[in-house]
C-alpha positions as CSV (number, residue, x, y, z in Angstrom):
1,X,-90.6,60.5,33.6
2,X,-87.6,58.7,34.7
3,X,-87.9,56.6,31.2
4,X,-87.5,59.8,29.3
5,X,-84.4,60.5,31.3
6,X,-82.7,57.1,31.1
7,X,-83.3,57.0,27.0
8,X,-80.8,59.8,26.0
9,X,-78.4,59.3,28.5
10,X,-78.2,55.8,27.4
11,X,-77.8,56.8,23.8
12,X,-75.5,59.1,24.5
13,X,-73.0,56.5,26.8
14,X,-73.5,54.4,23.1
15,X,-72.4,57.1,21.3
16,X,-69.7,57.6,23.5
17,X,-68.6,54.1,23.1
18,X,-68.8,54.1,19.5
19,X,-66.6,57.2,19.3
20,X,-64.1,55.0,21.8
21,X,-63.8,52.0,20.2
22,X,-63.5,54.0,16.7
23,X,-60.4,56.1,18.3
24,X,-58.9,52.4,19.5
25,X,-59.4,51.3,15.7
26,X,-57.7,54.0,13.9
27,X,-54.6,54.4,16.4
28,X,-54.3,50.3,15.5
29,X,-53.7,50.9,12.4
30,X,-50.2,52.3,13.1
31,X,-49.3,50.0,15.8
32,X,-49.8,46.9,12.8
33,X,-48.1,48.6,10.6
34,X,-45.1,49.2,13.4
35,X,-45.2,45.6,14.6
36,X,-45.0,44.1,10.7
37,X,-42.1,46.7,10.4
38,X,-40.1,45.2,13.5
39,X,-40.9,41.8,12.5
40,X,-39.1,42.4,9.2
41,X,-36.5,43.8,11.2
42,X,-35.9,40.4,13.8
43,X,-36.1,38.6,10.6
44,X,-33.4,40.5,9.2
45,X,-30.8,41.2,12.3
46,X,-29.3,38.3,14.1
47,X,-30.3,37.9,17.6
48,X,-27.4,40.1,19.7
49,X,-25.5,38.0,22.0
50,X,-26.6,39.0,25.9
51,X,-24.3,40.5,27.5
52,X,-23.1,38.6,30.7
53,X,-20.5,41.2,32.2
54,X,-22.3,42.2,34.9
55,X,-23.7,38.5,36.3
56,X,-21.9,37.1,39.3
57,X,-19.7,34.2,38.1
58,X,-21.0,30.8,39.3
59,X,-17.9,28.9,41.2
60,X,-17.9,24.6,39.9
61,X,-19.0,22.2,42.3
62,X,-15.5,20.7,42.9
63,X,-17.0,17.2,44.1
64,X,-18.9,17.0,40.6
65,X,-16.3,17.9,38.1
66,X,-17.8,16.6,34.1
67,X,-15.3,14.5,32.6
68,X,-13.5,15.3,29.9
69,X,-14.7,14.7,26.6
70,X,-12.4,11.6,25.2
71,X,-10.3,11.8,21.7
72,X,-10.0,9.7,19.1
73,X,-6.3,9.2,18.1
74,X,-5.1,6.7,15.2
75,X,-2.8,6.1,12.8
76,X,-2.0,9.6,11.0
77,X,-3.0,11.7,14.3
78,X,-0.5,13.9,16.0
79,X,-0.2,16.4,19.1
80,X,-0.1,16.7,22.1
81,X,-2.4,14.4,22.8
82,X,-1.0,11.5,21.0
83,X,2.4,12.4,22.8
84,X,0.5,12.1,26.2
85,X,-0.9,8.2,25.2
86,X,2.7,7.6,23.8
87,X,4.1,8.5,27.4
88,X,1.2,6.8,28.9
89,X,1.5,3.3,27.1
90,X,6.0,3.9,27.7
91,X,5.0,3.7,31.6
92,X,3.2,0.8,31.0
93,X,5.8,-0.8,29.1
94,X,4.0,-1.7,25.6
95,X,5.8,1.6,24.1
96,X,9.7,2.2,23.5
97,X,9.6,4.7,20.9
98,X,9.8,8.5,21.1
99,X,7.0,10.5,22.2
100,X,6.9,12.2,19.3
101,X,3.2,13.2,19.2
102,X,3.1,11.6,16.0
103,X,0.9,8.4,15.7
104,X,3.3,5.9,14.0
105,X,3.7,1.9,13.0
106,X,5.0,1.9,16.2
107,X,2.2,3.1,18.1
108,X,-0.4,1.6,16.5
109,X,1.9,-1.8,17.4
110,X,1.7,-0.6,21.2
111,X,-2.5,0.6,21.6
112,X,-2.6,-3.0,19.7
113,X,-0.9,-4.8,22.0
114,X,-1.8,-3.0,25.2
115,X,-6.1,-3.4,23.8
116,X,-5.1,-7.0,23.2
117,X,-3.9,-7.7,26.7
118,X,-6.9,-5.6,28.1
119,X,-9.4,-7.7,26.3
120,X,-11.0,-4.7,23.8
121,X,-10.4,-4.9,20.2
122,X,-7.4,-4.5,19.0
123,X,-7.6,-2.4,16.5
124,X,-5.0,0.4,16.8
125,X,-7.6,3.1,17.5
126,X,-7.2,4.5,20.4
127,X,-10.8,5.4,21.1
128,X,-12.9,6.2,24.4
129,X,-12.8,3.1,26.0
130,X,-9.1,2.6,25.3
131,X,-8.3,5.8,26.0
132,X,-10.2,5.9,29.7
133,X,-8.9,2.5,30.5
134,X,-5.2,3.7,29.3
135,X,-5.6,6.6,31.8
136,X,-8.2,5.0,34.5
137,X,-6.8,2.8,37.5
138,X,-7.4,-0.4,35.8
139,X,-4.6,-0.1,33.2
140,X,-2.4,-2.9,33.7
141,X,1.6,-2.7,33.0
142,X,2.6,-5.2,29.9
143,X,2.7,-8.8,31.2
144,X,5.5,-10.8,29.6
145,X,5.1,-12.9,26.5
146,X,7.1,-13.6,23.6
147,X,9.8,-11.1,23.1
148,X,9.9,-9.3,19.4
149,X,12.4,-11.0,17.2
150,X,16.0,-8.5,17.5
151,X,16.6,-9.2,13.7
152,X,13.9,-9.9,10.7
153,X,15.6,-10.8,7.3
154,X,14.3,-12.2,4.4
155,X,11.7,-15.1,5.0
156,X,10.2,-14.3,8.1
157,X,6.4,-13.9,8.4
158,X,4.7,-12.5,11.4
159,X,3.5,-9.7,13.1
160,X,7.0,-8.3,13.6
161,X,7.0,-8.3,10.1
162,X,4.2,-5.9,9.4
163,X,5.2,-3.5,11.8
164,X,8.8,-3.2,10.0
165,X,6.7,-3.0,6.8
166,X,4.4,-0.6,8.1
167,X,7.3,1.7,9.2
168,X,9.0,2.0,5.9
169,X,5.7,2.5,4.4
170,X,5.2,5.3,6.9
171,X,8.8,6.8,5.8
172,X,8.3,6.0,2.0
173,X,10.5,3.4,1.4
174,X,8.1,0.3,0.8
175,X,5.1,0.3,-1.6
176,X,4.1,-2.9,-1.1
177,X,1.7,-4.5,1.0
178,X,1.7,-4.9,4.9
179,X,1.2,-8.7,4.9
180,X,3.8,-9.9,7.1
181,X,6.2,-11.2,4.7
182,X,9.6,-10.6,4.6
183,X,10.2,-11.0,0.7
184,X,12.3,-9.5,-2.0
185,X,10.2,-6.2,-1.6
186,X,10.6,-5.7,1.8
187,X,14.5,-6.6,2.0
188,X,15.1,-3.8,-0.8
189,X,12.7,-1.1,1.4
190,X,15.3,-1.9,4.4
191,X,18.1,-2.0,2.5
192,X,17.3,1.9,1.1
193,X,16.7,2.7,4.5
194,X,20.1,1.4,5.3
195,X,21.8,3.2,2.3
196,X,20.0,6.0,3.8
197,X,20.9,6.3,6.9
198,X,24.9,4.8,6.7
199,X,24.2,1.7,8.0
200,X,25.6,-1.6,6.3
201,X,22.8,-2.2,3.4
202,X,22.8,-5.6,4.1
203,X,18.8,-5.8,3.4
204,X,18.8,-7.7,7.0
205,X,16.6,-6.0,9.6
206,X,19.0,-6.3,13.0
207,X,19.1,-4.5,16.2
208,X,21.1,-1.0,15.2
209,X,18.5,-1.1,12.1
210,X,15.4,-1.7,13.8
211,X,16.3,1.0,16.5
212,X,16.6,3.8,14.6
213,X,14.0,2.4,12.4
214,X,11.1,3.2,15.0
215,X,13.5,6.6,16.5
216,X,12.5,9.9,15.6
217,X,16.0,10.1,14.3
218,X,14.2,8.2,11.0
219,X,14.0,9.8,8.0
220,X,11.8,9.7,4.9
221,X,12.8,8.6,2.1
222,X,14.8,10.6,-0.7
223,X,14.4,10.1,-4.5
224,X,15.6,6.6,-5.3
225,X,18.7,6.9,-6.7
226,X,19.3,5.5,-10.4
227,X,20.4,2.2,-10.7
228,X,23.9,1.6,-11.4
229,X,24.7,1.1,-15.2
230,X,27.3,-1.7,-14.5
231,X,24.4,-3.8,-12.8
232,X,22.4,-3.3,-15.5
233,X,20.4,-6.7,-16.7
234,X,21.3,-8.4,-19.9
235,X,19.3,-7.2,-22.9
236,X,18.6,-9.6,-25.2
237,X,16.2,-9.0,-28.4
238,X,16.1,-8.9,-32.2
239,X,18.3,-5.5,-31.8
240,X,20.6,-6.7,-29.2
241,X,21.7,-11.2,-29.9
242,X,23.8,-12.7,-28.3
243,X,27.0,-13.8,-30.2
244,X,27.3,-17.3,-31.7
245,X,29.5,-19.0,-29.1
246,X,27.7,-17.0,-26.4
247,X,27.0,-19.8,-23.6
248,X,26.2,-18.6,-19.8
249,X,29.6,-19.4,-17.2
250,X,27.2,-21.7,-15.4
251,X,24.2,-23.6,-15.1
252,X,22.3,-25.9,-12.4
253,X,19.6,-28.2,-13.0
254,X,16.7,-27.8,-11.8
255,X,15.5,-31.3,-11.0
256,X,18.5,-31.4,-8.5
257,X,18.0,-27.9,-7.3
258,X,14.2,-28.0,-6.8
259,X,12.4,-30.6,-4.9
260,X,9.3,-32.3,-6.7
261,X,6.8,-31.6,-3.8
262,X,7.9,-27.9,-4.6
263,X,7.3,-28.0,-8.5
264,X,7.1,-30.3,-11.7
265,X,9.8,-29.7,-13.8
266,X,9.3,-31.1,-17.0
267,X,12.0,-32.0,-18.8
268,X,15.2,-33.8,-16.9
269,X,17.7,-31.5,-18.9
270,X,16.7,-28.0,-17.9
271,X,18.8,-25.7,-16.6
272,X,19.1,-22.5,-15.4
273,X,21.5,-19.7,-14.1
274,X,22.3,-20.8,-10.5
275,X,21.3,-16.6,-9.1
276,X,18.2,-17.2,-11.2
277,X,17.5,-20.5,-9.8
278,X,17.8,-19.9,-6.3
279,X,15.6,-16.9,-6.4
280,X,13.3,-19.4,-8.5
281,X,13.2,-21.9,-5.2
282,X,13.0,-18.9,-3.0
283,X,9.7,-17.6,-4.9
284,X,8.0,-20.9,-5.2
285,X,8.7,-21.7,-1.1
286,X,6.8,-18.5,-0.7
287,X,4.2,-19.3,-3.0
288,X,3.3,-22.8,-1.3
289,X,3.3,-20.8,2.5
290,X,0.4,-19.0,0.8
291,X,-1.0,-22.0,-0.2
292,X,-0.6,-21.3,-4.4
293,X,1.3,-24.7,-5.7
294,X,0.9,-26.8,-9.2
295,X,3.5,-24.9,-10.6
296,X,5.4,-26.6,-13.5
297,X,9.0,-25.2,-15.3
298,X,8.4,-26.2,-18.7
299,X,11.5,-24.4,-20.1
300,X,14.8,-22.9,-19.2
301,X,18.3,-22.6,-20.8
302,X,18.4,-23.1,-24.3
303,X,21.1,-23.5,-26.6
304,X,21.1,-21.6,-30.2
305,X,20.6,-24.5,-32.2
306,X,17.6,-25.4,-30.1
307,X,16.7,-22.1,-31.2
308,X,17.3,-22.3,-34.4
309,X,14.9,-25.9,-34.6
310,X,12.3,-24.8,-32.4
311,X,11.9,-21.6,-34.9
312,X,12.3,-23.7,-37.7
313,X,9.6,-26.1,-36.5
314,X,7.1,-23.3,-36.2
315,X,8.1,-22.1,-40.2
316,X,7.4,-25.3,-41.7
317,X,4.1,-25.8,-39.6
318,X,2.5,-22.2,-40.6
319,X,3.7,-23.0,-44.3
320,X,2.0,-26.2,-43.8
321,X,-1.0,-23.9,-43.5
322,X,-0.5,-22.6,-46.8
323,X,1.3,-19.5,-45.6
324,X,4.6,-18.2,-47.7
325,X,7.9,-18.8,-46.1
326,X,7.9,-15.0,-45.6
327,X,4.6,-14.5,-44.4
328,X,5.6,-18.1,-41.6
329,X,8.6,-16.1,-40.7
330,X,7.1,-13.0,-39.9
331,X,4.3,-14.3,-38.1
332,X,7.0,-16.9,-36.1
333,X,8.6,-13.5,-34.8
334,X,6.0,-12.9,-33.0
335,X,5.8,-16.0,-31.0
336,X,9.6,-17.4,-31.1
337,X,13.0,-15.5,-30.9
338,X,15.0,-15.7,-33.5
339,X,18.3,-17.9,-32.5
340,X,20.4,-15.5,-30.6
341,X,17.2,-13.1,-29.6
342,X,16.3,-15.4,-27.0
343,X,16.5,-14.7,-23.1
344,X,16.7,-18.6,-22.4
345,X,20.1,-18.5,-24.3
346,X,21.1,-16.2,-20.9
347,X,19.9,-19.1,-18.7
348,X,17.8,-16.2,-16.8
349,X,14.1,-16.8,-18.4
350,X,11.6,-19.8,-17.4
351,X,8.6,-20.5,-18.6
352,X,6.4,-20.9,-15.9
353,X,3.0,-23.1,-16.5
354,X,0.9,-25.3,-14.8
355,X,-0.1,-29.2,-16.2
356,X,-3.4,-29.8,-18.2
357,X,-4.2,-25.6,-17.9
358,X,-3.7,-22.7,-20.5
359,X,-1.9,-20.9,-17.0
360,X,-3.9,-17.7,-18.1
361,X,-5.9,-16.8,-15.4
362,X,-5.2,-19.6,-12.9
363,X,-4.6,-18.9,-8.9
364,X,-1.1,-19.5,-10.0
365,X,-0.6,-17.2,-12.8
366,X,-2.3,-14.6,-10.9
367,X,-0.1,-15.1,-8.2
368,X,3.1,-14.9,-10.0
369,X,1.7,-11.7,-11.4
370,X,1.5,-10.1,-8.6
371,X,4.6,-11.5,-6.4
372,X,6.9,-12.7,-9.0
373,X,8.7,-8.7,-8.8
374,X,9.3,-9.5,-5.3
375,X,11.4,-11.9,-6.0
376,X,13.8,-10.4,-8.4
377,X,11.7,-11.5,-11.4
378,X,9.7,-9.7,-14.4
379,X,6.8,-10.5,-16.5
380,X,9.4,-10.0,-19.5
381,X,6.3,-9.8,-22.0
382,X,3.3,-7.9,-21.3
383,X,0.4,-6.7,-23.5
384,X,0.6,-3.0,-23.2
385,X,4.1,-3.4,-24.3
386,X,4.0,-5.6,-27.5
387,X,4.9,-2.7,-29.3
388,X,8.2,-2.2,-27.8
389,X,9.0,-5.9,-27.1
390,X,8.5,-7.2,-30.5
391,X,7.2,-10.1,-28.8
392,X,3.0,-11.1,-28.2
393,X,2.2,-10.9,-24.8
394,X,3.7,-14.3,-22.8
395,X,1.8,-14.2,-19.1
396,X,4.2,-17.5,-18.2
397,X,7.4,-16.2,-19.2
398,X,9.2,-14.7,-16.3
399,X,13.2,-13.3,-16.6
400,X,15.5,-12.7,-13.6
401,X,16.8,-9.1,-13.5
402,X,17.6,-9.2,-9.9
403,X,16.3,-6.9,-6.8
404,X,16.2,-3.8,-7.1
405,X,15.5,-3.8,-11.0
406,X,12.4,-5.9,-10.8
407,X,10.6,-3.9,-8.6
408,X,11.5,-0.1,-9.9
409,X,11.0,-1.9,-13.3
410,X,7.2,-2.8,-11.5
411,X,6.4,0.4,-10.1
412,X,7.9,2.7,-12.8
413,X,5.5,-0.1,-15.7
414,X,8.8,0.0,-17.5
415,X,9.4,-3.2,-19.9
416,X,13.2,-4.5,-20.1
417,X,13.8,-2.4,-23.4
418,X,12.5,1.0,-21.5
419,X,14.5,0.3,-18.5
420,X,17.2,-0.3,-20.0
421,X,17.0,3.3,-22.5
422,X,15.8,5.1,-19.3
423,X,19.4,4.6,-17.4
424,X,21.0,5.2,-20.7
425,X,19.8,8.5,-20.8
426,X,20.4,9.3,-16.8
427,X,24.6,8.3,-17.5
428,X,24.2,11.1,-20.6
429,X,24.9,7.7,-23.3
């Protein structure tokens, strides 16, 4: 009896369940379709920002302050920042400029020197450990030590040096490079900066110029004003000879003027324009600091008759060849001035070579490629400019134009002939 009982109620409790678990099934199928829907959603709308209004505020633990994060300041930075290390490194004596905020020559020289003294690296970034030890209790004031020179002029080398440099680089005055050498290149740079700025453009670096040199008072540079058409150089080509009876008012030998252990000069008889020499001695002295020597002069003034037979001479060889007289003269042209087309009538042009070498592509020619400018000197014929010159390209023949010709001439790649036509044109001739 009790079996008979227990059967259908126990179906029926299964057929409840059934009917349960069907009910759960079918209301699911809206709650996945609701959850994919909000999950699209998320996806699609930024997480909102919570919003903190209503939180108590949590007061610091004064006694465990974080420090500060530390800057990075060099060369080229500027703010308030750089003003504060600028007053920082003045109170401990390695600064006298302004505090500007602006990250000069001037303050590199000073994070340089007060890194050097503190045993980091000094390298003119004021990073985090220059920085913390520049503010921290371990920052020492400068000790004394070998004053900076009051006046730099021309032949000085030295750290002083590339800071001056380094500050008319900064201002747009020098394009050279900062290598601590007071040469042609840098004397012109302070001497615009003294045109500038109405101080006596004397090219010499003293007190009243350096001071205002690293003062805020300092001011870029303007355009470069044309050179003056009376101080033009000499031209002298096919188009523009000299006269007959031209001969230059004076002329020094070179053996005298130049030691041996300096240079080999070749020949006992050449001469050369006493400005153009002395620049020549004051080039070559440079050269040998740097350790570039073996020069030789192989040529220098020359008179028109010794023109006239050294292009002769080159005829009769090249017809010797088989060559016409007209074809030898053409191609001589190329090589030789005519007599009166030359620049060694002027006394002005050297040939520059070094013994038992071709001089192409020797430390020396490269050297004098590269620095000759800087002493009032151009490379007179160049490849590019054959076309213009009349003359085959000549990497030992240098000409004395005199500062500031040679280096505008450099930095504007203007041959003699262009230089010349370009300040024509700026006078309206």
């Amino acid at each position: 009896m009790q079996r008979k009982i227990t059967a259908p109620l126990t179906l029926a409790l299964w057929s409840l369940a059934a009917a349960g678990i069907a009910a759960v099934i079918l209301a699911l199928f809206p709650a996945v379709d609701a959850y994919r829907e909000l999950q699209l959603l998320q996806n699609a709308t930024p997480t909102p920002t919570a919003d903190t209004s209503s939180m108590l505020l949590v007061t610091p633990d004064p006694n465990n302050t974080p420090a500060p994060t530390l800057l990075m300041l060099r060369t080229g930075s500027a703010g308030n920042e750089v003003e504060r290390l600028q007053q920082r490194l003045r109170e401990l004596g390695f600064y006298d400029g302004e505090a500007d905020g602006k990250f000069g020559s001037g303050t590199d020289a000073a994070v340089r020197a007060f890194q050097a003294q503190h045993n980091l690296d000094a390298d003119g970034v004021a990073g985090e450990n220059t920085l913390a030890l520049a503010y921290g209790p371990g920052a020492a004031t400068r000790t004394p030590s070998t004053p900076p020179p009051d006046t730099l002029s021309k032949g000085d080398r030295g750290d002083s040096v590339k800071e001056l440099q380094q500050r008319l680089k900064d201002l747009g005055f020098y394009k050279g490079a900062v290598d601590g050498d007071y040469g042609g290149n840098t004397a012109e740079a302070v001497r615009l900066f003294q045109q500038q700025h109405g101080i006596d453009p004397d090219s010499v670096a003293g007190p009243q110029t350096l001071s205002l040199l690293h003062s805020s008072q300092a001011k870029q540079a303007t355009d470069i004003p044309a050179p003056d058409p009376a101080t033009l150089p000499l031209l002298v080509n096919a188009s523009h000879p000299v006269t007959a009876d031209y001969r230059p008012s004076a002329l020094t030998n070179l053996r005298s003027a130049l030691s041996s252990s300096l240079v080999n000069v070749k020949g006992s008889d050449i001469q050369g324009d006493p400005a153009a020499v002395t620049a020549l001695k004051e080039m070559l002295e440079a050269a040998k600091e740097e350790g570039v020597t073996g020069f030789q002069v192989s040529a220098g003034y020359r008179s028109i008759p010794y023109q006239q037979e050294l292009f002769d001479k080159q005829v009769n060889s090249l017809m010797a060849e088989g060559k016409t007289k007209n074809q030898a003269t053409s191609e001589t042209k190329l090589t030789v001035a005519l007599p009166g087309a030359s620049e060694h009538h002027t006394g002005l042009a050297f040939d520059i070579t070094t013994a038992g070498s071709l001089f192409i592509d020797t430390p020396q020619q490269i050297w004098l490629h590269k620095r000759c400018w800087d002493y009032g000197f151009i490379i007179r014929y160049q490849k590019d400019k054959e076309d213009i010159t009349g003359i085959l390209a000549e990497p030992w023949h240098i000409r004395y134009v005199g500062l500031p010709h040679s280096t505008a001439m450099r930095d504007a790649n203007l041959c003699l002939e262009e230089y010349v036509t370009e300040a024509a044109k700026g006078r309206g001739a």
